[in-house]
BALOBA-1460 file (C-alpha; in Angstrom, 3 decimals):
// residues 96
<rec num="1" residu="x" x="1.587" y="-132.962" z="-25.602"/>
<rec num="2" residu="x" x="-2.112" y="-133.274" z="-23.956"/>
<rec num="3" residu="x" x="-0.802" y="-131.729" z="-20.687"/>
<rec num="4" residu="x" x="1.109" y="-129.414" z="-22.468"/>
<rec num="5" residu="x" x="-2.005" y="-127.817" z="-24.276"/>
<rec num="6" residu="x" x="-4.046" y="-128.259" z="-21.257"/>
<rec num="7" residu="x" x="-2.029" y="-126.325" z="-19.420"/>
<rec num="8" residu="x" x="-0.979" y="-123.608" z="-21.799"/>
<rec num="9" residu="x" x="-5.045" y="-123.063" z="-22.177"/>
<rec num="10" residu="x" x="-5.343" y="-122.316" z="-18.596"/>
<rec num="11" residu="x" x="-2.243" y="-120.094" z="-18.188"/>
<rec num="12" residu="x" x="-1.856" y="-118.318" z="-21.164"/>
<rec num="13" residu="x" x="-5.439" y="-118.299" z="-23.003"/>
<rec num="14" residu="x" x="-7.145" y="-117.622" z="-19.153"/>
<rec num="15" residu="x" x="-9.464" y="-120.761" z="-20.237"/>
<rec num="16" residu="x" x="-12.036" y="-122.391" z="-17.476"/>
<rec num="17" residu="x" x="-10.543" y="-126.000" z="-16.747"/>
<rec num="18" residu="x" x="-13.325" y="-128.114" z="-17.972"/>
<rec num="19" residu="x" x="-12.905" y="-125.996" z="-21.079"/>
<rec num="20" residu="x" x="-9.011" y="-126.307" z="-21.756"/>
<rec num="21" residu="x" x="-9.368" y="-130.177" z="-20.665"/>
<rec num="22" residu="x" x="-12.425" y="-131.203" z="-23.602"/>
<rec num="23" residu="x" x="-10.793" y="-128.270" z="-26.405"/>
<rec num="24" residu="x" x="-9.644" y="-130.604" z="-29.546"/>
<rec num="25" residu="x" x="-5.708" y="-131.433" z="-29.334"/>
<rec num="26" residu="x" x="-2.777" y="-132.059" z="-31.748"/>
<rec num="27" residu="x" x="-0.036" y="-134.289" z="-31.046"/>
<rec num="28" residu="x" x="3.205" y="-135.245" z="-32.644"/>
<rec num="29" residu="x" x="5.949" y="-137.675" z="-32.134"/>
<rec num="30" residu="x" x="8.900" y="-139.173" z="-33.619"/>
<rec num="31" residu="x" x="7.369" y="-142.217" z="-35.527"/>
<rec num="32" residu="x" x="5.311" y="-142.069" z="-37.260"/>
<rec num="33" residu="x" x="6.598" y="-138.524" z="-38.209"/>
<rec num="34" residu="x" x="2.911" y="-137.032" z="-38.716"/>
<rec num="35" residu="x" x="0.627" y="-134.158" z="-37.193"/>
<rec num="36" residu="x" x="-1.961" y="-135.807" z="-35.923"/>
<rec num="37" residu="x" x="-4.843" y="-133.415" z="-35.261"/>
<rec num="38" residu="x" x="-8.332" y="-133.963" z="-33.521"/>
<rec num="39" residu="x" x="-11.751" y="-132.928" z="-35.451"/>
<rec num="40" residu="x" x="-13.178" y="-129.781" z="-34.614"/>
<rec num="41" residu="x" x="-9.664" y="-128.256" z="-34.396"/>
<rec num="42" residu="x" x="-10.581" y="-124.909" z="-35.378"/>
<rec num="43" residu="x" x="-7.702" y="-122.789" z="-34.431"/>
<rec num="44" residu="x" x="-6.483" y="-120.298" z="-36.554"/>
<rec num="45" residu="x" x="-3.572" y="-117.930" z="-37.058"/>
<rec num="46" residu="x" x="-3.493" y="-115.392" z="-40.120"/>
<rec num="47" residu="x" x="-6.922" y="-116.941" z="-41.301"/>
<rec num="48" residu="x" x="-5.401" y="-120.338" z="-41.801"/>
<rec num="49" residu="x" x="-6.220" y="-123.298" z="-40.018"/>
<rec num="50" residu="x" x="-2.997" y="-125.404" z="-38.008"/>
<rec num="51" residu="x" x="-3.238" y="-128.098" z="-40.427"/>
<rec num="52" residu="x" x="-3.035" y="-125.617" z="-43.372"/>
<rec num="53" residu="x" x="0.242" y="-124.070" z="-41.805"/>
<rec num="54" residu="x" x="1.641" y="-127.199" z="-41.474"/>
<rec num="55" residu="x" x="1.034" y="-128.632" z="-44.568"/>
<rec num="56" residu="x" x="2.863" y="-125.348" z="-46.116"/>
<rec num="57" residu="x" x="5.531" y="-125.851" z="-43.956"/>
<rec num="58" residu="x" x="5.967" y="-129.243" z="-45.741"/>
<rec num="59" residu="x" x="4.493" y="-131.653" z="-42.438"/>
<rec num="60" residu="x" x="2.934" y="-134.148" z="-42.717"/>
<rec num="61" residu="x" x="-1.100" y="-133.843" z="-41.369"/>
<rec num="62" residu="x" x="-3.326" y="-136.673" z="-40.900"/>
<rec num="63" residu="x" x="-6.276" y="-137.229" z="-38.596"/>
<rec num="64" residu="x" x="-5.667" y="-138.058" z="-34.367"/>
<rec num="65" residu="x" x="-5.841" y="-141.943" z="-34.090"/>
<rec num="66" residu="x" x="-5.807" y="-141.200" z="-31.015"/>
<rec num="67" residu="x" x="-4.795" y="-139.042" z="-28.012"/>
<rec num="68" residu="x" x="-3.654" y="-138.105" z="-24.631"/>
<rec num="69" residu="x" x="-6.577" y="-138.378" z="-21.995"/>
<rec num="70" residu="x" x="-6.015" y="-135.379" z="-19.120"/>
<rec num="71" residu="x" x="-7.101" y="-134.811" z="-15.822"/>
<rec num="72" residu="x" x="-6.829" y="-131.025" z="-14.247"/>
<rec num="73" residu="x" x="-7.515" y="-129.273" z="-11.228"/>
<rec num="74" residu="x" x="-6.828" y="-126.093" z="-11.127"/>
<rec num="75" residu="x" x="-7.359" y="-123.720" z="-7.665"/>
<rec num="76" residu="x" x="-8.375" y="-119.987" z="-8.661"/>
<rec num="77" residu="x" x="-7.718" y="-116.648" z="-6.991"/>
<rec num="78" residu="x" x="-11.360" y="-116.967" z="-4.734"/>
<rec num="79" residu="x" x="-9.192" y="-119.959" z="-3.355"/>
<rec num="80" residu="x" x="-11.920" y="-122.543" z="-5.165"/>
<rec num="81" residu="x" x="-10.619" y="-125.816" z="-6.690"/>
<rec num="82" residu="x" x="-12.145" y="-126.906" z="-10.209"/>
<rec num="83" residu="x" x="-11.073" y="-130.413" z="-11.516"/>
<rec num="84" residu="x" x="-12.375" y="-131.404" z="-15.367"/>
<rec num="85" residu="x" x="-11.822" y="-135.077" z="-16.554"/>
<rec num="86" residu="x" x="-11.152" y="-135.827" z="-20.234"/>
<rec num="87" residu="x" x="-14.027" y="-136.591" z="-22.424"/>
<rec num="88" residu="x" x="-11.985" y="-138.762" z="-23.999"/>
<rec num="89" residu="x" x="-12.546" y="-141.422" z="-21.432"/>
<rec num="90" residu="x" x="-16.024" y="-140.628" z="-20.133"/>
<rec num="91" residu="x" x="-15.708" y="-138.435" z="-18.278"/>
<rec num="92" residu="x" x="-15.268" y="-139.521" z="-14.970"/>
<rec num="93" residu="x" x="-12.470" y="-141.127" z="-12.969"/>
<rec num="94" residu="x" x="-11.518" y="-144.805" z="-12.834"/>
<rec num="95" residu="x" x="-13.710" y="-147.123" z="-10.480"/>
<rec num="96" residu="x" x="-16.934" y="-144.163" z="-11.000"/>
């Protein structure tokens, strides 16, 4: 699901990398069968926050224990490549 947002933030939002990479992230999966959400999620539709809709759509929301950690590169249309490493884990690659 990281990826997934990552990449939908580039492609469809017109996000910078770096930007789309460090933006908080939800993530669900079979067991256990909960929304976890990142703080300082703060997206919104209709003036309601995601956890909000889901709640009234009877999930069930509880804080990220923890999540995906992504690594993008992404080459725009002046031909320059941008790469962003996740927060999450410092930052930087392996072995910097």
């Amino acid at each position: 699901t990281g990826t997934l947002q990552v990449v939908l933030n580039v492609l469809v939002r017109g996000m910078e990398v770096g930007d789309a990479v460090s933006r908080p992230r939800f993530h669900h999966q079979w067991s256990p069968n909960t929304l976890e959400i990142e703080p300082g999620m703060t997206d919104t539709w209709n003036g309601l926050g995601v956890d909000v809709w889901m709640r009234k759509l009877h999930h069930a929301v509880g804080p990220a224990r923890s999540t995906a950690v992504v690594r993008a590169v992404t080459r725009g249309a002046d031909g320059v490549v941008r790469g962003a490493s996740d927060s999450r884990k410092g930052g930087v690659a392996v072995g910097q």
